[in-house]
N, C-alpha and C positions, 0 to 999 in steps of 0.2 A: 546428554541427549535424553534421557531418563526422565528429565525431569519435565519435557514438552511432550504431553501426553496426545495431543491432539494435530493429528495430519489431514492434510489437503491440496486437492491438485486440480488448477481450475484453467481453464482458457478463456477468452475475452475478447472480442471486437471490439477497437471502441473507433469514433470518427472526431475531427477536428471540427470546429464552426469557424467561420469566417474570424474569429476575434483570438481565432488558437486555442481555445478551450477544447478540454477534451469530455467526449459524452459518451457515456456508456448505456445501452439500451436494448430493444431487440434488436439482436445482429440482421444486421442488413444482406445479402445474400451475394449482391453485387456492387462492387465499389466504382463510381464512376466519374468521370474525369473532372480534373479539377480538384478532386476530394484530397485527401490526409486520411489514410486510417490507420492504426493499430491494433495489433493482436502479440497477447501475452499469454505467455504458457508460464505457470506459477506453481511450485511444490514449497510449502512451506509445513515447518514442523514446530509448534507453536503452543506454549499456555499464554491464560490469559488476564490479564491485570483490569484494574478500574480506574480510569484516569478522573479523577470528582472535577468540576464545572460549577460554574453557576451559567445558564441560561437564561439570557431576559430579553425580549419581546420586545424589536423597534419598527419604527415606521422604514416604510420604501424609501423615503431619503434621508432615513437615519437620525431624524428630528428629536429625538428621544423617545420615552418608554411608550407602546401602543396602546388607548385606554381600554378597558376592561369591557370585552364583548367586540373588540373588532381584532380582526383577522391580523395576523402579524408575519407578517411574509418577509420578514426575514429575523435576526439574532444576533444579537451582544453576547461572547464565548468571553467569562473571564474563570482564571485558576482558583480553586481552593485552595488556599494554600495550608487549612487545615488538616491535612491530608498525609501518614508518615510515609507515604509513596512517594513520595516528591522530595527530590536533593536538599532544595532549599530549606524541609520542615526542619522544627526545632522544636522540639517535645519542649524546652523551658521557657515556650513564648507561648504568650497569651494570646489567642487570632480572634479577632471578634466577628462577631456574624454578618453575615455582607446584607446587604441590601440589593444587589446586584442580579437580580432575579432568583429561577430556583433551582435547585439543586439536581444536576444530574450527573449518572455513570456513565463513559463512554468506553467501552470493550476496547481496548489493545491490544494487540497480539505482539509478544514477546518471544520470539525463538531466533530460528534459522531459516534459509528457504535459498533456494536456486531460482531462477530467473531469465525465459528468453524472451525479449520481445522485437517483433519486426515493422518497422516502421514503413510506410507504401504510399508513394506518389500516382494517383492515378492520369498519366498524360494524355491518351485517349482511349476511347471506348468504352468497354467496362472490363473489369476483374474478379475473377470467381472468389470472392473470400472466406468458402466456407471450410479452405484447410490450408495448413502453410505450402503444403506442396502444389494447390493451384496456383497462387499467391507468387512463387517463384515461378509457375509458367508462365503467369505474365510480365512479369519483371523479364524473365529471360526473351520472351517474345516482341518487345521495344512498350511495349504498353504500359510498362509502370517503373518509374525508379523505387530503391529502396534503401534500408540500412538495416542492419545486425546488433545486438546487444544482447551477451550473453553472462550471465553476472550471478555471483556468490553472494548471499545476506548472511555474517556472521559466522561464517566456516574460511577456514584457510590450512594452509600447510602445501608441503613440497610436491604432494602427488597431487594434490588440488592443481595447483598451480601448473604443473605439468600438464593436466590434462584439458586446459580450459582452453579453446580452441581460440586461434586467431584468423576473422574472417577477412579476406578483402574485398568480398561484393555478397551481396545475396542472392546466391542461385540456388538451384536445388541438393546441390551438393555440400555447399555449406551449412545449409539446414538438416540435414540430415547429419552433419559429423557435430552440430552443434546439439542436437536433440541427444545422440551416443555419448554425446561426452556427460551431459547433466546426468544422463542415465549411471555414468559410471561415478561421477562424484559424488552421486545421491548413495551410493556403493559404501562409499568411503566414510559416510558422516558418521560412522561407530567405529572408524580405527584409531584404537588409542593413537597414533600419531595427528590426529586433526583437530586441530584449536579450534576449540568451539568460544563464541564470546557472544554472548545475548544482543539481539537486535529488535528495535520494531519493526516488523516487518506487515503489521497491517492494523487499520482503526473501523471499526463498527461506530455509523453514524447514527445512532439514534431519535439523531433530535429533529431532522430535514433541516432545509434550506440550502440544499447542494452543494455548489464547489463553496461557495461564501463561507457555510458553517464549515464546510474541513480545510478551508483554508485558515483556519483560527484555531482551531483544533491542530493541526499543522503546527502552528506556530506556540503554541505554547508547550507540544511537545520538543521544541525546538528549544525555547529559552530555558526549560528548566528539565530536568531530564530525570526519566525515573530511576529510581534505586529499588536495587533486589541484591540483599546480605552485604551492602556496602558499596556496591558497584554500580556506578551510573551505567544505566541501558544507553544506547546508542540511538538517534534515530533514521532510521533509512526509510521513511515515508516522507516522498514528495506530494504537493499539492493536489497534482496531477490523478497519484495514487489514492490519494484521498479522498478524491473525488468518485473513483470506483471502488471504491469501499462504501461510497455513501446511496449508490444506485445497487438497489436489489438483484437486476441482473449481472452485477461486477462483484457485486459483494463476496470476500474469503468470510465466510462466518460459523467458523469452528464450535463447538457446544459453548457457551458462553456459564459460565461460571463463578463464583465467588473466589478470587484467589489472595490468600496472604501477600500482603506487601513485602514483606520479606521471606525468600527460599534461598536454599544452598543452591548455587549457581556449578558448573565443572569449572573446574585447573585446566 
């Protein structure tokens, strides 16, 4: 735990669009029927890596490279694979220089982190969303269904486990043993009995172009996974999460730093 110097603890509205996509922005104050929203309560404890990219600049249907002086509203993500942060490299290969546009950092966040998010069906009227505990008075009031997800990023062990609450509705009461419990596991993450094991747990999008760019950023943290002192990193960024990472009001964005690809990782 030592070794993730940088903490943070954020909440989030975000809403659904007709096509399921989820959008992060300024939080809306009232949710109102018909709607999908979410809200995430996030502690993560976190250093931070440089995933290298190439970047290059294509048209709206994808027609290839956009010419020089127009507007390039969207992006082609492919891997460096020059890069000793990346499983795949191979210090005794030769990688030649891409042509594949230009070269950029994208900040990953490497640690651990706790996780509650509540998911809200607004069926009529409206919903106060400006805390979780309005949020269950409407759920409890017939006005909104909902769901529970309350979840560990790269911490485990027996008292973990024990303490991680098993919800069967969301009401107010759940929300409340589910907020006490993170409280107490967040307790736990320095007792030598808790297995710590390095997670992604967040991407800083630097480049724009929305869910599109971190849906490919996504995935290529997917196909080839980082290494830190011999150990492949795990990834636990979904698309979804990617996507709020990539909007400035969703964004976790810890001091952003220059980090060794390779650190001593915990036992």
């Amino acid at each position: 735990m030592d070794l993730f110097p940088d903490q943070a603890v954020r909440i989030a509205i975000a809403s659904f669009d007709v096509q399921g996509n989820l959008s992060i922005g300024p939080a809306a104050k009232f949710g109102t029927e018909n709607n999908i929203y979410q809200v995430t309560l996030d502690f993560i404890s976190v250093d931070t890596m440089n995933a290298t990219v190439f970047v290059e600049g294509i048209s709206a249907t994808g027609g290839g490279a956009a010419p020089s002086g127009v507007a390039k509203p969207a992006y082609r993500i492919t891997k460096d694979p020059d890069n000793p942060a990346w499983a795949s490299y191979d210090k005794n290969k030769s990688y030649p220089k891409s042509n594949l546009g230009e070269p950029a950092a994208v900040p990953v966040y490497v640690g651990v982190g706790l996780r509650l998010i509540a998911t809200v069906r607004v069926l009529k009227g409206t919903v106060n969303l400006s805390s979780l505990s309005s949020i269950t008075a409407g759920v409890e009031s017939g006005k909104a269904t909902g769901s529970l997800v309350v979840q560990t990023l790269g911490v485990s062990g027996s008292k973990i486990s024990a303490m991680l609450p098993m919800p069967s509705e969301l009401n107010q009461t759940t929300i409340q043993n589910a907020i006490l419990a993170l409280g107490s596991i967040k307790a736990l993450l320095f007792d030598p009995t808790t297995h710590v094991v390095p997670r992604v747990v967040g991407i800083y999008n630097p480049i724009g172009g929305g869910e599109a760019t971190g849906n490919q950023i996504v995935s290529i943290l997917a196909e080839d996974k980082l290494v830190v002192e011999g150990e492949c990193i795990q990834n636990d960024v979904t698309a979804r999460q990617a996507q709020a990472a990539s909007s400035p009001a969703g964004a976790v964005k810890p001091p952003i730093k220059s980090t060794p690809a390779k650190r001593a990782m915990p036992r």
